[in-house]
C-alpha positions in Angstrom: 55.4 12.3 58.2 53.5 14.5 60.4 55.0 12.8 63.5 51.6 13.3 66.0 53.1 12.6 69.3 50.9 10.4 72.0 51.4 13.3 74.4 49.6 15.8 71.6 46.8 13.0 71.3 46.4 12.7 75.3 46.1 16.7 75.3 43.3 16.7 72.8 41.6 13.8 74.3 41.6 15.7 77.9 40.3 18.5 76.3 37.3 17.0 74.7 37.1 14.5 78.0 37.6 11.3 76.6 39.5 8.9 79.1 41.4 6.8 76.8 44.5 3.8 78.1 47.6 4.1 76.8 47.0 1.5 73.8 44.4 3.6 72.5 46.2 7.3 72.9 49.4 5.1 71.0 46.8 3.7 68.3 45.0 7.0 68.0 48.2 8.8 67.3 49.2 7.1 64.3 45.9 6.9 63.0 45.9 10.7 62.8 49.3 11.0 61.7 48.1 8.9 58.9 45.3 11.3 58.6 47.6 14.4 58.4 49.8 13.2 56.0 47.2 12.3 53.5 45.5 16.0 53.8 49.1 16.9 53.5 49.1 15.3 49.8 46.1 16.5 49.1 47.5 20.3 49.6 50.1 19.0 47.5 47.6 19.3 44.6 47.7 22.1 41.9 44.4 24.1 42.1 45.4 26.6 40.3 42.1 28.2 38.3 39.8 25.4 40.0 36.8 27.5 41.7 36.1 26.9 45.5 32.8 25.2 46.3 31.3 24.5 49.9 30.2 21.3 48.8 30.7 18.4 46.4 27.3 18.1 45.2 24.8 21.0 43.6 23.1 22.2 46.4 20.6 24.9 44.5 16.9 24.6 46.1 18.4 22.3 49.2 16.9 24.6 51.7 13.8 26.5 52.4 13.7 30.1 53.3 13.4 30.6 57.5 10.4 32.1 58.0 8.3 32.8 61.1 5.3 30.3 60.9 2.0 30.1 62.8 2.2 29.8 66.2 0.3 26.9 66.2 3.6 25.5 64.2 5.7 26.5 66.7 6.7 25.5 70.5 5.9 28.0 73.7 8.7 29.1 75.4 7.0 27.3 78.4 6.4 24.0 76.1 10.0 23.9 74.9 11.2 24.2 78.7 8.7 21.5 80.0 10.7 18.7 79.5 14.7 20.3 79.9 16.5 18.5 82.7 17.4 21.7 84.1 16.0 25.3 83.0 16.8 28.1 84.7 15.7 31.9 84.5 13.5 30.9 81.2 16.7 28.7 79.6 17.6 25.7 79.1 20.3 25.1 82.2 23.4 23.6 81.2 26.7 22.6 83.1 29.7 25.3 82.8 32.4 24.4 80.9 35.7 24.3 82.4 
């Protein structure tokens, strides 16, 4: 067993600031120890001559090419801007990350 300590759990929780109580930092931690083990069985698997694929499903045709459009199509600088809580120097203004 992977053996996710509630100290490891608190950490990653500060760093994405959650506030979570002690019940849920001890229930989180062995819900993702559950979590790692099973990856961990998965990795057990032999892939040996399976090709890699970025997703389960064909994909061909999924997306369009980017292309620049008419403006008409497209939002002004100043239009985009108008309704941002904060903008700043011609940017969206957000809060710095600590």
């Amino acid at each position: 067993m992977a053996d996710i300590s509630r100290e490891e759990v608190a950490h990653l929780a500060e760093l994405a600031r959650l506030d979570l109580s002690e019940e849920e930092l001890a229930h989180l931690s062995s819900q993702i120890d559950g979590i790692v083990e099973n990856v961990s069985g998965v990795r057990a698997v032999d892939t040996e001559g399976v090709e890699p694929m970025s997703h389960p499903h064909a994909s061909e045709g999924a997306t369009r090419n980017d292309e620049v459009g008419e403006p008409d199509q497209s939002l002004s600088q100043d239009e985009a801007l108008d309704q941002a809580p904060d903008a700043r120097d011609e940017r969206f203004g957000v809060p710095r990350i600590q």
